[in-house]
C-alpha positions as CSV (number, residue, x, y, z in Angstrom):
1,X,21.3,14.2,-5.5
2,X,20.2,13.3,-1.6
3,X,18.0,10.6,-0.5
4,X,15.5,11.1,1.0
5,X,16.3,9.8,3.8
6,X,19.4,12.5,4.1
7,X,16.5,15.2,3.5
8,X,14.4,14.3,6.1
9,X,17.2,14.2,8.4
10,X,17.8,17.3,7.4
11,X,14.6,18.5,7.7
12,X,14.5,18.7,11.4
13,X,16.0,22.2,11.0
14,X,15.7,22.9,7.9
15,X,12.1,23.5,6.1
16,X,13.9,23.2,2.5
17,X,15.2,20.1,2.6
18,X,11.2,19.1,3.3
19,X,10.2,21.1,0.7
20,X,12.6,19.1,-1.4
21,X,10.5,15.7,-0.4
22,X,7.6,17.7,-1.2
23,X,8.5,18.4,-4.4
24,X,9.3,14.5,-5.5
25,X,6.3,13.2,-3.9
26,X,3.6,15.7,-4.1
27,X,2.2,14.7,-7.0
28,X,2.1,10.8,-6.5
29,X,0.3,11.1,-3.0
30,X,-2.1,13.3,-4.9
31,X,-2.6,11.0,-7.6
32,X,-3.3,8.1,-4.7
33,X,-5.8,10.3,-3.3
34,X,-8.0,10.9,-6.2
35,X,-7.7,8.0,-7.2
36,X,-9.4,6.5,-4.1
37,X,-12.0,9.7,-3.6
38,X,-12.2,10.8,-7.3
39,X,-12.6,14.5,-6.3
40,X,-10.0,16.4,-7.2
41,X,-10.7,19.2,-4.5
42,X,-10.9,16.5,-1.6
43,X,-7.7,14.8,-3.3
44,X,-6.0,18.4,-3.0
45,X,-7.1,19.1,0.9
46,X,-6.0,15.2,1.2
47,X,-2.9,15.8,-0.1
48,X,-2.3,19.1,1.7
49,X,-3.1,17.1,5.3
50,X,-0.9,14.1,4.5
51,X,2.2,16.7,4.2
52,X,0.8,18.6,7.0
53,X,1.2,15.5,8.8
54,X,4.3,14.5,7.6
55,X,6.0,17.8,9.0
56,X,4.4,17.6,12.0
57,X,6.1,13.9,12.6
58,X,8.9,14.5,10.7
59,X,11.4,13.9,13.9
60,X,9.9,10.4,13.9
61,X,10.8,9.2,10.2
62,X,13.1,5.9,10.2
63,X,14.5,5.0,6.6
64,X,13.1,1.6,6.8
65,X,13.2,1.6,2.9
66,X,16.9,2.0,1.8
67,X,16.7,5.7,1.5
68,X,13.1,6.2,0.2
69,X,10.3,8.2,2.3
70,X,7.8,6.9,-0.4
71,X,6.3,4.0,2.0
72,X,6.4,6.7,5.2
73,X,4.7,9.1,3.2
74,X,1.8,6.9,1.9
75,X,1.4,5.4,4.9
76,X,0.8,8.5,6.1
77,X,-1.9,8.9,3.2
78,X,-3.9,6.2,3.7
79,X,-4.1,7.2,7.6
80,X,-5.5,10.6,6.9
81,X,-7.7,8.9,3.6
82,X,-9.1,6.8,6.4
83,X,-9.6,9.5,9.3
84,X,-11.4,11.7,6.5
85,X,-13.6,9.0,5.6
86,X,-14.4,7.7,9.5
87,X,-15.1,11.5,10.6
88,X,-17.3,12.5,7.6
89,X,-19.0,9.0,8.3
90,X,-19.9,10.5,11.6
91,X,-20.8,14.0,10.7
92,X,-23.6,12.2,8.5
93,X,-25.0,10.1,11.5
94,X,-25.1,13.4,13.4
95,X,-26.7,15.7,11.2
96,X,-29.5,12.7,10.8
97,X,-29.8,12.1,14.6
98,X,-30.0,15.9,14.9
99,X,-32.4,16.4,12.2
100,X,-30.4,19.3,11.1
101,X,-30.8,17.4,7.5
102,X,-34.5,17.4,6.5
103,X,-33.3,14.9,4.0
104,X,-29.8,12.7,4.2
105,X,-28.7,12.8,0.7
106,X,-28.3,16.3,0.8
107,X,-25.0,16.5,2.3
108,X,-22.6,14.9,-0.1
109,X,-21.7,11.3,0.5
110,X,-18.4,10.9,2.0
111,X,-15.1,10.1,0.2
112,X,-14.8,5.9,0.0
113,X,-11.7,4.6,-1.4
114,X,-12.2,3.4,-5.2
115,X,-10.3,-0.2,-4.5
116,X,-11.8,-1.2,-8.0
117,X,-8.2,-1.5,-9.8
118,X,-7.1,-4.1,-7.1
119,X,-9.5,-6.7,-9.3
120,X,-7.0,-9.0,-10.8
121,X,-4.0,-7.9,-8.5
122,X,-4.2,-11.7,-6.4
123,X,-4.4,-13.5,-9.7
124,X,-1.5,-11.8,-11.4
125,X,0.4,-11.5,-8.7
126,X,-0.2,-15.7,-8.3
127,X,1.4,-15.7,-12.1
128,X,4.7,-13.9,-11.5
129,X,8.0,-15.9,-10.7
130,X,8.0,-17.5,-7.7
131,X,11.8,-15.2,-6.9
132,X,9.3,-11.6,-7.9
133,X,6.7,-12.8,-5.5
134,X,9.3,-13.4,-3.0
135,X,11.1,-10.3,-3.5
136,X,7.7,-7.7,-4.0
137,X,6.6,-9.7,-0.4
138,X,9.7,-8.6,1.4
139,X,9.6,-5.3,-0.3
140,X,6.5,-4.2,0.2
141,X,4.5,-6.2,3.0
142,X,7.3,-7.1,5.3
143,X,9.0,-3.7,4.2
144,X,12.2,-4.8,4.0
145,X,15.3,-2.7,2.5
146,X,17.0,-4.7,-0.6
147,X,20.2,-5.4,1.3
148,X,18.2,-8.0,4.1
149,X,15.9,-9.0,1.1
150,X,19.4,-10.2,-0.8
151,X,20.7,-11.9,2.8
152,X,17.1,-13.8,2.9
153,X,17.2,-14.6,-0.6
154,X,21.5,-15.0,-1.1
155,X,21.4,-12.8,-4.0
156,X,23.0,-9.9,-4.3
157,X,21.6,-6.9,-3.5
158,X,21.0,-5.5,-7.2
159,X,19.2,-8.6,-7.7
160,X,16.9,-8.3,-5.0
161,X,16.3,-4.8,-6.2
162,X,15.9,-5.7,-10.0
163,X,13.1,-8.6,-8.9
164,X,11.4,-6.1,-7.3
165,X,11.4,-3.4,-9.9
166,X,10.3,-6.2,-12.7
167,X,7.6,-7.7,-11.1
168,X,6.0,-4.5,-9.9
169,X,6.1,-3.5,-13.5
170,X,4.8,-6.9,-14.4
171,X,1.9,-6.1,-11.8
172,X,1.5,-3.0,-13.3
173,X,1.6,-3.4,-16.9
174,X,-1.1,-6.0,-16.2
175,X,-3.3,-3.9,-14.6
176,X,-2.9,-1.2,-17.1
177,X,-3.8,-3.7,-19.7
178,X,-6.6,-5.0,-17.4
179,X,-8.0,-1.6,-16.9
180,X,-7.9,-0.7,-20.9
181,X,-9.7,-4.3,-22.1
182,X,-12.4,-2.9,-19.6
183,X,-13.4,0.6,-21.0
C-alpha cells in the first residue's frame, strides 16, 4: 500500500492517486468539521472545500509527517473552518448595516467551532509520562517526523512512535471517558 506521501506525489499528474487520499481521509476531516459546526450540511460543504483546496495546492504538499498527509490535510481544515466562520461573520454585519434584515436573528448564526471536548485535555495531558508528553509535543506541535523525535530523545525510532501512539490513546480514552461521565 502507498503513503501518502507517494500519492500526493503522484498526484501532480494523476487525479487517482488524489482520489486515493480522498478516500482515507474523507471521512475524518468530515467528522472534524461537524464536530466543530454541528451541521451536518455545512460539515459536508466544509469538507468538500478543504479537498477543493487540497487539489488546488497539491504541488505544494511536503511530507513533514513521515509519510502521512493527515496534518497537511487538517490544517487545511481548520483554515477553511476559520475563513467560513470570518466571512459569514461579515455577511451578518452587512446585512444589519444594510438593513436588508428587518431583524438579525433571522439569518442563521454562523458556524463557531464547538471547542467544548478540549475541557480536561491540559490536565490530562499534565498526567501522562513525562517521555508521552515529550514525544506527543514533538509530534504534534513542533510537527516533527518519529525519526528526528528518536535523535532528540536517543530512542529508537519505534519508540518514539509507540510514545506517541500510547499517549494519544491515553488522551483520548480520557476524554472519551470524560465526555460519557458528562451525559
Amino acid at each position: 500500500m502507498k503513503s501518502d506521501a507517494d500519492l500526493m506525489r503522484a498526484a501532480h499528474t494523476d487525479a487517482d492517486a488524489f482520489g486515493q487520499v480522498y478516500q482515507r481521509y474523507s471521512g475524518r476531516v468530515f467528522d472534524f468539521h461537524v464536530r466543530r459546526c454541528r451541521d451536518e450540511d455545512a460539515a459536508l460543504d466544509l469538507t468538500a472545500e478543504t479537498f477543493a483546496q487540497a487539489w488546488l495546492s497539491r504541488q505544494s504538499f511536503r511530507d513533514l509527517a513521515g509519510g502521512s498527509a493527515g496534518p497537511w490535510l487538517f490544517a487545511i481544515a481548520r483554515n477553511v473552518l476559520s475563513r467560513s466562520v470570518r466571512t459569514r461573520r461579515l455577511e451578518r454585519e452587512a446585512c444589519q448595516r444594510l438593513g436588508v434584515l428587518e431583524r438579525l436573528d433571522q439569518l442563521p448564526s454562523p458556524a463557531v467551532p464547538d471547542e467544548s471536548w478540549l475541557e480536561g485535555l491540559d490536565e490530562f495531558f499534565a498526567e501522562l509520562p513525562a517521555e508521552y508528553r515529550e514525544a506527543i509535543s514533538m509530534r504534534v506541535v513542533d510537527e516533527q517526523d518519529y525519526g528526528q523525535i528518536a535523535e532528540r530523545t536517543g530512542v529508537s525510532r519505534g519508540l518514539a512512535r509507540v510514545r506517541v501512539h500510547r499517549g494519544l490513546a491515553s488522551l483520548r480514552a480520557r476524554l472519551a471517558a470524560q465526555k460519557g461521565a458528562t451525559k
